[in-house]
Backbone bond lengths (Angstrom), bond angles and torsions (degrees), N, CA, C in turn:
res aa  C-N    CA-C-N  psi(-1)  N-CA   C-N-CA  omega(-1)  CA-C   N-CA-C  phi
1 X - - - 1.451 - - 1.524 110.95 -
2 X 1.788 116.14 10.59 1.748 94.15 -167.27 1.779 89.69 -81.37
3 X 1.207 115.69 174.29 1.154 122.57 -176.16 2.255 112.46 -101.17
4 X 1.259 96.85 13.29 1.633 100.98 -173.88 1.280 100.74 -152.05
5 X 1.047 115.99 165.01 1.637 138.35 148.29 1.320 117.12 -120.86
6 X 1.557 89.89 160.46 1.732 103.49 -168.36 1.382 96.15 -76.31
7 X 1.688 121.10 149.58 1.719 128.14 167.10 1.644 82.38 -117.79
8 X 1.516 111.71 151.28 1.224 131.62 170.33 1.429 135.73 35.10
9 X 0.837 158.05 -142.31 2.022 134.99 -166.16 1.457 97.68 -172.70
10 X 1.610 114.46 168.71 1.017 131.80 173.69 2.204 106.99 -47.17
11 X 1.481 107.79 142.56 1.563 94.52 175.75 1.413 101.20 -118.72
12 X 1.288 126.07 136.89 1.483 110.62 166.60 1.584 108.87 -74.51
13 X 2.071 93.59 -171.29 1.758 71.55 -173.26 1.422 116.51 -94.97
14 X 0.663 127.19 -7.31 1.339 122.09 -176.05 1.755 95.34 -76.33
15 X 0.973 143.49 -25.22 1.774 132.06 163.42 1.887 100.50 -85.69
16 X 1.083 117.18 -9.34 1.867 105.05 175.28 1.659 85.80 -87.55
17 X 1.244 108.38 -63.77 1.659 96.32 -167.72 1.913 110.11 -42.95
18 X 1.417 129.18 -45.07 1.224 136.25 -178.87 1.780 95.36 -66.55
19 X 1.135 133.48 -49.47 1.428 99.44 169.93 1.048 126.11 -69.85
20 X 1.207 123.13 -31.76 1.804 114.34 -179.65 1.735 105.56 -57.63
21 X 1.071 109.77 -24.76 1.832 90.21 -167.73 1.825 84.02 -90.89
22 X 1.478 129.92 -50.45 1.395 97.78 179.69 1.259 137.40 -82.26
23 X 1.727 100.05 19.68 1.636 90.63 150.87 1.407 119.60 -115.63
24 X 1.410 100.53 2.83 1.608 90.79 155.06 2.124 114.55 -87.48
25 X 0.895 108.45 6.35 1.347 123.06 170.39 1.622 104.50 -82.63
26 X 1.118 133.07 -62.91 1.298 147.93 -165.74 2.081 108.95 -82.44
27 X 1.153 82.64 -14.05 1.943 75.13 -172.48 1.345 107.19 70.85
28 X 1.457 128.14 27.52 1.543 138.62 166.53 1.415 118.26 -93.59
29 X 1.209 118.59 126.42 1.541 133.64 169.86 1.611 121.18 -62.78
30 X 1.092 121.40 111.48 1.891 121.00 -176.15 1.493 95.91 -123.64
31 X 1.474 97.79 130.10 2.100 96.61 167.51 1.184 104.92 -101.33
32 X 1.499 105.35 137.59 1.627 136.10 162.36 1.384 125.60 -115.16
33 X 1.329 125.60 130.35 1.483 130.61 -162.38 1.391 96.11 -118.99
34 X 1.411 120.23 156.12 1.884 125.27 149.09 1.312 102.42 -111.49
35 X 1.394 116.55 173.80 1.332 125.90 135.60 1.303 133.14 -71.43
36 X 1.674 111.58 -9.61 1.476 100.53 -144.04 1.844 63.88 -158.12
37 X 1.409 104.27 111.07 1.800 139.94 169.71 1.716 83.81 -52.17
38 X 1.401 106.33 -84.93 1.781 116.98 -156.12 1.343 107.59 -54.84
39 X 1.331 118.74 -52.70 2.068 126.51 -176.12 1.903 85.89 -53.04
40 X 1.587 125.65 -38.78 1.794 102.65 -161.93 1.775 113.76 -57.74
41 X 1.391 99.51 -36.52 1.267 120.67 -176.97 1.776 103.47 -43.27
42 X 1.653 130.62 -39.18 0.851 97.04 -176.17 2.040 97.52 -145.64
43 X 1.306 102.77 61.03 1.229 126.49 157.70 1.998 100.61 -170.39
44 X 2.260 82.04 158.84 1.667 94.06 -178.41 1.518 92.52 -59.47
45 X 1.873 100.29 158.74 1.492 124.71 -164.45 1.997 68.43 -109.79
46 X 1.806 95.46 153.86 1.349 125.54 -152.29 1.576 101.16 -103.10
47 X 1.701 135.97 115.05 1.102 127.99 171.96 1.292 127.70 -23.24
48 X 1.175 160.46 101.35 1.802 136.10 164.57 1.313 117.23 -94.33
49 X 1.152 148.54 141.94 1.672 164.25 -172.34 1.367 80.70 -62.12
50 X 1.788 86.71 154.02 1.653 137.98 -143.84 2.192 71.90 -136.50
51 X 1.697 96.32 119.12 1.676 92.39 155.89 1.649 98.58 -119.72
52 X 1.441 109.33 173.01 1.614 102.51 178.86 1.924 93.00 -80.08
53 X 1.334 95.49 177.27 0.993 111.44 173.53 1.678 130.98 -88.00
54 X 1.739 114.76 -17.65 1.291 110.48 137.62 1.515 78.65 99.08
55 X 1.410 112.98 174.79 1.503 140.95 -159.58 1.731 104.68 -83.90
56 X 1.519 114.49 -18.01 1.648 118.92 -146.59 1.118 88.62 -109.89
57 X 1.231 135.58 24.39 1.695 115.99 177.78 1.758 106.23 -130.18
58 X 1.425 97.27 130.47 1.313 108.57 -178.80 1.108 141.61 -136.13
59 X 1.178 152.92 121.49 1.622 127.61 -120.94 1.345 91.51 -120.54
60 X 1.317 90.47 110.71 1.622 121.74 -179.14 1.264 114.99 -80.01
61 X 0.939 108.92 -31.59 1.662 130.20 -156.55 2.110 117.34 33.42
62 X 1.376 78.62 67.03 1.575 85.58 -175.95 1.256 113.34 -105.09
63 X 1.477 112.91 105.99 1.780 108.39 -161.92 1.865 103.38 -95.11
64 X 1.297 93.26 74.34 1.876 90.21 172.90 1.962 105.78 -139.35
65 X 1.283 102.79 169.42 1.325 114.24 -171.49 1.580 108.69 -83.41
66 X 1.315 107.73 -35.98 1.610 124.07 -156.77 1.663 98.96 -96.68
67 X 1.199 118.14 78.47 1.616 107.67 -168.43 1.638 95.19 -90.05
68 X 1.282 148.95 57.30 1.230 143.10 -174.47 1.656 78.85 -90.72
69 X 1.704 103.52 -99.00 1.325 120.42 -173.12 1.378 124.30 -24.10
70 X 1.631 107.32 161.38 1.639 115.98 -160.46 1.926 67.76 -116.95
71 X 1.290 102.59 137.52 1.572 120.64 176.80 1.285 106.52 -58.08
72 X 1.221 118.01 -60.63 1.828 129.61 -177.35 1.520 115.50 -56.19
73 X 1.363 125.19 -3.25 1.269 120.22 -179.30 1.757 103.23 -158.57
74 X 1.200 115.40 3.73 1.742 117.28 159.42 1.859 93.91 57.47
75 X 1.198 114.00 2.79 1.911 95.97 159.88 1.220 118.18 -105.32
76 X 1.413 126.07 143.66 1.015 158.87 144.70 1.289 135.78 -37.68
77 X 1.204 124.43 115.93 1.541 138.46 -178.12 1.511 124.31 -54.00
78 X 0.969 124.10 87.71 1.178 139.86 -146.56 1.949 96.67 -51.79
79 X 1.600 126.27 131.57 1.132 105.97 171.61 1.913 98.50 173.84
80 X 1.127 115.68 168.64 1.450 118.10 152.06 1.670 122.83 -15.08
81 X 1.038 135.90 126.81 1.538 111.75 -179.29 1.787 84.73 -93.44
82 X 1.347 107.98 156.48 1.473 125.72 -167.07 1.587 105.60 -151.62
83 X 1.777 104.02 105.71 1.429 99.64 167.20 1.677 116.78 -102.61
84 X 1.176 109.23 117.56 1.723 134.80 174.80 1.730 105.69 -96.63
85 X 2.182 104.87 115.33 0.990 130.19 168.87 1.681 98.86 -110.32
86 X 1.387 79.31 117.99 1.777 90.97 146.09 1.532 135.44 -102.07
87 X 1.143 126.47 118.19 1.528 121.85 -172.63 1.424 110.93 -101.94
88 X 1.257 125.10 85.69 1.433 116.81 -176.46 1.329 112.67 -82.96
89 X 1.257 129.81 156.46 1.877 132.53 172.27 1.690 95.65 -136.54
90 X 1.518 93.04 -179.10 1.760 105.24 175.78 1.490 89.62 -125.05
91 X 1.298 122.38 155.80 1.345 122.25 141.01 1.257 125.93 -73.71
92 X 1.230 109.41 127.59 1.937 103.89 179.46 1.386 117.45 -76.73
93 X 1.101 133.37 175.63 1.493 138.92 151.26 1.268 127.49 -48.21
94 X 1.378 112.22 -38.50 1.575 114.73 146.65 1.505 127.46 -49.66
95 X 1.110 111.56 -15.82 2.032 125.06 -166.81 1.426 98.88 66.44
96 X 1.238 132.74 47.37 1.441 136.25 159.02 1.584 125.96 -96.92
97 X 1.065 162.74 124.48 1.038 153.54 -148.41 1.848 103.43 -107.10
98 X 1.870 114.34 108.94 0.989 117.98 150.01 1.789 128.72 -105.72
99 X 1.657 104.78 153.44 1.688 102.09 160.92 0.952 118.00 -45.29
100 X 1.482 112.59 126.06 1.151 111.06 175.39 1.995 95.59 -112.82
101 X 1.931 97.63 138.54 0.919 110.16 -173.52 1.563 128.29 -84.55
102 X 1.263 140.02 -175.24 1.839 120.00 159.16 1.295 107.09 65.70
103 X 0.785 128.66 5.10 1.986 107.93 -176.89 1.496 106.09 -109.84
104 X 1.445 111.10 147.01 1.385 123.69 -161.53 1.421 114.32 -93.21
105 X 1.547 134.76 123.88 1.589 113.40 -166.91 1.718 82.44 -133.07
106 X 1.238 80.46 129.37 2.044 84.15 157.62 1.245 107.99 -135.88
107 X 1.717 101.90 155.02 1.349 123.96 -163.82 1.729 99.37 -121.48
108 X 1.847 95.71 137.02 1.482 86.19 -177.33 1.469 83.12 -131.31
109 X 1.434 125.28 151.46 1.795 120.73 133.27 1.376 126.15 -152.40
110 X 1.019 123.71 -164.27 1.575 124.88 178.13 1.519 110.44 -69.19
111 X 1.498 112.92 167.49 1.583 107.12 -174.57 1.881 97.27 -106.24
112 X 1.160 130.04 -174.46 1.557 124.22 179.91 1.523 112.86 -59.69
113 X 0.971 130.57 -6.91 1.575 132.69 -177.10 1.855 102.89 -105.05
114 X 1.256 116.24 1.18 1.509 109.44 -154.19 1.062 144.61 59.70
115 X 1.132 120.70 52.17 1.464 145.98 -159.96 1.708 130.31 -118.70
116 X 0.752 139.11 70.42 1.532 139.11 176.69 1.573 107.33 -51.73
117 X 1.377 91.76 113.05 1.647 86.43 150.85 1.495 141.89 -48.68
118 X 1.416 129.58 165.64 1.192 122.85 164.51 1.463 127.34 49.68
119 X 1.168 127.96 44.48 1.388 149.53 -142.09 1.590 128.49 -165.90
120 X 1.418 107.22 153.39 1.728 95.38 176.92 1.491 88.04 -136.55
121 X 1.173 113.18 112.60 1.355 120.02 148.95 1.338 146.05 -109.38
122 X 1.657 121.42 107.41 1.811 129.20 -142.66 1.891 89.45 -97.35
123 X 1.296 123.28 12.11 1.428 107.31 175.02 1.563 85.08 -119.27
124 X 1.235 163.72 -105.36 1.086 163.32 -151.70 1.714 115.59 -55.78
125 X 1.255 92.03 -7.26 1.798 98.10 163.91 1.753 121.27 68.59
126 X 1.409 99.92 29.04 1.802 110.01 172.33 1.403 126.81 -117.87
127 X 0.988 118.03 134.45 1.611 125.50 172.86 1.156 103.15 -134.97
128 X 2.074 100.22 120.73 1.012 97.09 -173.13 1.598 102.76 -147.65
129 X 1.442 96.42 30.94 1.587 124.15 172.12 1.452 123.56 -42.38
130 X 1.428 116.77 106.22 1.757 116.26 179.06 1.622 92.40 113.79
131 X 1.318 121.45 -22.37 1.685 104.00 162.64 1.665 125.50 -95.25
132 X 1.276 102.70 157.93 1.437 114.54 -172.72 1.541 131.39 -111.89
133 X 1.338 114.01 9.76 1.517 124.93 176.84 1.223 141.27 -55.66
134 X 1.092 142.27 123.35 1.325 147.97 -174.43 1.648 99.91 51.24
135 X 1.723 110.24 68.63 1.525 123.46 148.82 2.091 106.01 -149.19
136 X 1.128 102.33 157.35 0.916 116.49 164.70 1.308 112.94 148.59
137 X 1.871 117.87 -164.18 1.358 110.70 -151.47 1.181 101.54 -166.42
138 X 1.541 110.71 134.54 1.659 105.64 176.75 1.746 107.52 -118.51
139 X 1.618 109.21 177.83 1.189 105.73 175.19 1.465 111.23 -108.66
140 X 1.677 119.31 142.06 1.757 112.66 -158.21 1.690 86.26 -83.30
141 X 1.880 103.20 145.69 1.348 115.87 150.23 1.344 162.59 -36.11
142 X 1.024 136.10 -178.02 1.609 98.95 164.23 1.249 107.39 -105.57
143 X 1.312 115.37 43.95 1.382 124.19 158.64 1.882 101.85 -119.73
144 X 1.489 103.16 11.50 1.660 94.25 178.82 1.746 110.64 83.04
145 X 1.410 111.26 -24.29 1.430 111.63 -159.86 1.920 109.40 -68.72
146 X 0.776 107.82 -176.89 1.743 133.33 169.38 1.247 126.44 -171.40
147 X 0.966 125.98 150.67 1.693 137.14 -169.09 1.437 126.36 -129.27
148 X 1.112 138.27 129.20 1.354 138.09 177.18 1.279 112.64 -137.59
149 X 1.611 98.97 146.42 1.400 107.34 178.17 1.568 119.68 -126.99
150 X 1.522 131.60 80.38 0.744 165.89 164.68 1.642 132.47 -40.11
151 X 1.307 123.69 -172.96 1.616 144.51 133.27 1.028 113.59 -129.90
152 X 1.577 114.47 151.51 1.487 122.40 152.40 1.414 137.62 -44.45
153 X 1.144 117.19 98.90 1.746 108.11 -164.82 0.779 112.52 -42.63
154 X 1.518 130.50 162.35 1.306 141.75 113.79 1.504 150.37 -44.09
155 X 0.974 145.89 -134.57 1.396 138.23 157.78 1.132 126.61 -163.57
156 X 1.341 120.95 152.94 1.951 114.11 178.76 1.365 101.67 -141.21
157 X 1.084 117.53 157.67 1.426 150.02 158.15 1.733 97.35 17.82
158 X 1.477 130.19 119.35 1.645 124.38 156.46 1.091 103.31 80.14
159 X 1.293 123.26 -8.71 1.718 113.60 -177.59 1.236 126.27 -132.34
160 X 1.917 121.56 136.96 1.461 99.15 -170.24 1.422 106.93 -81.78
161 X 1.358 126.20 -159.65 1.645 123.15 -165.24 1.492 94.38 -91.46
162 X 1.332 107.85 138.90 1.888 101.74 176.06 1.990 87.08 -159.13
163 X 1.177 98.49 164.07 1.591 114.55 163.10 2.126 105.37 -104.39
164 X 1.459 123.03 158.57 1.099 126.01 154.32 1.465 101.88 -90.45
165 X 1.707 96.27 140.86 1.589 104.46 139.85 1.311 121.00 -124.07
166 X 1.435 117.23 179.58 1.853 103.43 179.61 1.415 72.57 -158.96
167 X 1.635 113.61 149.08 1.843 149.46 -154.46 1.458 95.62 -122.16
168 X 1.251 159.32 104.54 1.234 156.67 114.68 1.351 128.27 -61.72
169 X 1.506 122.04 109.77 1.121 119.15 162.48 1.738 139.81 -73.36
170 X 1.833 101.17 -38.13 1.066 112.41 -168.94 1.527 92.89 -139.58
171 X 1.495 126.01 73.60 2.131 100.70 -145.92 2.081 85.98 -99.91
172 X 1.627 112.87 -4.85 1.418 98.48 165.81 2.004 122.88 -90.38
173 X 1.315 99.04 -6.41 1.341 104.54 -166.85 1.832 121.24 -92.18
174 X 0.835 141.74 -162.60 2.014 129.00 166.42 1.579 101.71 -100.50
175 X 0.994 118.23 -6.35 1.419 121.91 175.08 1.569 137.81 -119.83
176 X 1.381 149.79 147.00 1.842 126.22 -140.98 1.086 99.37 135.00
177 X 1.364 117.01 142.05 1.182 133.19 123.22 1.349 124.71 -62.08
178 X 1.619 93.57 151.41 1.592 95.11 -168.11 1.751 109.03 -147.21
179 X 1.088 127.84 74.59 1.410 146.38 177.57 0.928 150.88 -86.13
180 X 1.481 108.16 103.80 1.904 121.62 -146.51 1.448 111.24 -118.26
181 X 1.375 125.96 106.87 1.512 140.65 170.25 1.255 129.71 -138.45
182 X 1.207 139.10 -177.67 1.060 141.41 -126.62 1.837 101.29 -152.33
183 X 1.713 132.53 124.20 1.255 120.74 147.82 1.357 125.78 -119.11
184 X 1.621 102.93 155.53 1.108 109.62 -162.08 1.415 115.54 -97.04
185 X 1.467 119.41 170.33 1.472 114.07 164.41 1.763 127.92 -95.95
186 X 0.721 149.42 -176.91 1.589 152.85 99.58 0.803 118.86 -10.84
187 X 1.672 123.44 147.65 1.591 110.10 179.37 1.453 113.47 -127.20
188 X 1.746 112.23 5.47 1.140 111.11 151.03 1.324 112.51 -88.77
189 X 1.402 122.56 -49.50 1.606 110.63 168.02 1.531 125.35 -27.54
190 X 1.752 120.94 -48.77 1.293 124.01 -164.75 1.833 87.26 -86.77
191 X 1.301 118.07 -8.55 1.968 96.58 166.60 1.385 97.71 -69.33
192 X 0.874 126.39 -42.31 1.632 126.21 -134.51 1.497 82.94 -89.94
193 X 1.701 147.97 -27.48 1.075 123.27 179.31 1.039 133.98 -91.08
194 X 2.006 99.67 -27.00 1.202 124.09 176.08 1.855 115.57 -54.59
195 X 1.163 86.56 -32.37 2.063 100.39 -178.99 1.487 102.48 -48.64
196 X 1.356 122.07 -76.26 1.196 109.13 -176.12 2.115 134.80 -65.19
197 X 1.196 98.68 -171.97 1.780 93.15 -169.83 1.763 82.53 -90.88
198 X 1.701 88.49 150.56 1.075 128.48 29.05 2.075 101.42 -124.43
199 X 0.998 101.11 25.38 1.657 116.80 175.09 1.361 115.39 -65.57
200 X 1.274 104.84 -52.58 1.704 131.30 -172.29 1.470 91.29 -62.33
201 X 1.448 167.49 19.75 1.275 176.52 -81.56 1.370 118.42 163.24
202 X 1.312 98.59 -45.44 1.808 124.94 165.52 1.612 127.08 -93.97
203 X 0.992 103.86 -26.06 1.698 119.52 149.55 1.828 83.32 104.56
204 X 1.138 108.33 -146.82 1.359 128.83 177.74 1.549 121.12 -84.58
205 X 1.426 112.91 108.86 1.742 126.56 161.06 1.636 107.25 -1.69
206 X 1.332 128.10 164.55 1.464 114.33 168.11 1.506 89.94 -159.81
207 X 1.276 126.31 47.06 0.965 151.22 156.47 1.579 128.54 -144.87
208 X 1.343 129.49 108.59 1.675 143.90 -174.84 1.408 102.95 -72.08
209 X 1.353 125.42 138.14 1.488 93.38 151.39 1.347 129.95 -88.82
210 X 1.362 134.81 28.61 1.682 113.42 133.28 1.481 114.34 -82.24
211 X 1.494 121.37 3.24 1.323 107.20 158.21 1.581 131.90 -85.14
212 X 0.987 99.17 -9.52 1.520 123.39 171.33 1.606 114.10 -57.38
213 X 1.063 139.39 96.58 1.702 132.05 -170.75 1.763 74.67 -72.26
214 X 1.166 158.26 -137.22 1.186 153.76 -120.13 1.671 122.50 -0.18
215 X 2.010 95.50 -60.63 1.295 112.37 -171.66 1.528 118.11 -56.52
216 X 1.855 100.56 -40.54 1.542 136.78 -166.74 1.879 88.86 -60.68
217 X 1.260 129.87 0.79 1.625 122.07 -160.46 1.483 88.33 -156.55
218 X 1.510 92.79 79.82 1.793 113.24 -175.10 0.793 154.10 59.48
219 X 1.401 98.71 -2.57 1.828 122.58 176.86 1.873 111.61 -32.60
220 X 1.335 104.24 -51.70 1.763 118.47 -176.95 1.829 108.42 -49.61
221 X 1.591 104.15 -21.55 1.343 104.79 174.09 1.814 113.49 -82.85
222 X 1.141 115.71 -22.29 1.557 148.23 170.52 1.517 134.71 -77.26
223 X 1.664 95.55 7.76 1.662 97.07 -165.44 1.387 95.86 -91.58
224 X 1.359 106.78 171.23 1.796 108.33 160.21 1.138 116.47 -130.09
225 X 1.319 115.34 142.48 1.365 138.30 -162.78 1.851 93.19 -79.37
226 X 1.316 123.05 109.43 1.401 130.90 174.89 1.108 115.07 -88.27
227 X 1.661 144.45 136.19 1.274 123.07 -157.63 2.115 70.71 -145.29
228 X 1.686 105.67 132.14 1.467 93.95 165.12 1.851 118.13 -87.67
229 X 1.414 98.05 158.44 1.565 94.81 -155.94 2.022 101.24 -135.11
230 X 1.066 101.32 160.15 2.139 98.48 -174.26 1.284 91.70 -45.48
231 X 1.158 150.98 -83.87 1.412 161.52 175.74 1.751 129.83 -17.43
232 X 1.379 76.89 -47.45 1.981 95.56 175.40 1.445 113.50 170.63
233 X 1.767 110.25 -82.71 1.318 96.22 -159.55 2.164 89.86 -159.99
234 X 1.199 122.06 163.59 1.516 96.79 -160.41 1.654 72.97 -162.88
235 X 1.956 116.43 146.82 1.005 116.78 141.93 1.576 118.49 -175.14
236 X 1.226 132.00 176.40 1.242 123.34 -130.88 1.917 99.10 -128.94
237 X 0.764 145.13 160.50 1.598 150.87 -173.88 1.389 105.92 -157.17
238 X 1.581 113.56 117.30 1.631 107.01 162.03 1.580 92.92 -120.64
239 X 2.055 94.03 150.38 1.168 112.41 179.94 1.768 99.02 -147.97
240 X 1.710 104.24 164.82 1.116 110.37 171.80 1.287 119.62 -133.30
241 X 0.928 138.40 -170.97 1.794 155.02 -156.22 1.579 120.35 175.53
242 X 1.375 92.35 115.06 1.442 141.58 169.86 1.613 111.71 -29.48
243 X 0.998 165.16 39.40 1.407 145.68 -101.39 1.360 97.46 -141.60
244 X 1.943 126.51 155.69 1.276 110.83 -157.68 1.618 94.39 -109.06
């Protein structure tokens, strides 16, 4: 029942450093993440796993920040409010890490019951075809950044709690990068949210993520740091791209 498979594996560095120069050889796109924004600036930024993008993604083309609401009826998915930053950069030719500007990222996930919008699913038992909730996609700044305004997922069947993202560089042109993964949560954080309604409805997850074979294949490079905030809950992701 998980809805993805893993593409490609942890790299050490000496094979991240060998892809970055042959995909700057090839005019090929590779994503690299840190933990630590300021330390990237002056060491190589660290490969992280590529998952597919799975059955639940659908190109809505909904260019807004606030992906709670279903468009056709302006309400909102009842849940945690959850602010999701993306910080994208390029690596330069120097191996320095800049924002990279223009590129298209959309965010999709389940709503607190486990639910995908816009979808028919005959193993988890939802149809929920003609709605639009919790997807959409912004374009990064020229600070690289993006913003979302969200909830904290929920979870269903085989899977631990994660949001999709997907990386577009060029996603109208024959040429682009194109970069599809997955972040994860905490799993004391997701107690502490799951406790209250409207989560507590579905009872308790029955999936960990080290039970997750997805998560178990780098996920820990993929988590996000959740910080609670007046509003709800707020947190930040930097990543980079390989660029020719």
């Amino acid at each position: 029942m998980n809805d993805d498979e893993l593409v490609g594996r942890i790299l050490s560095r000496r094979e991240a450093l060998a892809l970055i120069g042959a995909a700057g050889a090839a005019g090929a796109g590779a994503l690299v993440g840190w933990s630590d924004p300021v330390q990237a600036q002056a060491m190589p930024c660290v490969v992280v796993p590529q998952h597919m993008e799975g059955p639940y993604f659908v190109e809505e083309k909904l260019n807004r920040s606030d992906i709670r609401t279903d468009p056709a009826d302006g309400k909102a998915r009842p849940g945690a409010p959850l602010r999701v930053s993306l910080r994208v950069s390029r690596i330069t030719a120097a191996g320095a890490c800049a924002p990279l500007s223009g590129a298209l990222v959309d965010l999709w996930q389940c709503d607190a019951g486990g639910l995908y919008s816009d979808v028919q699913d005959t193993q988890v038992k939802f149809d929920t075809r003609g709605q639009k909730f919790l997807r959409g996609y912004q374009t990064t700044d020229a600070k690289g950044l993006v913003e979302f305004t969200t909830i904290y997922p929920g979870w269903y069947p085989g899977r631990a709690v994660h949001i999709h993202f997907k990386i577009r560089t060029n996603p109208a042109g024959a040429s682009g990068t194109d970069f599809t993964s997955q972040l994860y949560f905490d799993e004391a954080m997701t107690d502490k949210v799951h406790a209250k309604a409207p989560y507590t409805s579905k009872g308790r997850r029955n999936t960990l993520n080290e039970a997750d074979g997805i998560f178990r294949n780098g996920g820990r490079q993929l988590m996000l740091k959740v910080a609670e905030e007046a509003s709800g809950f707020a947190s930040t992701f930097d990543l980079a791209l390989k660029l020719q």
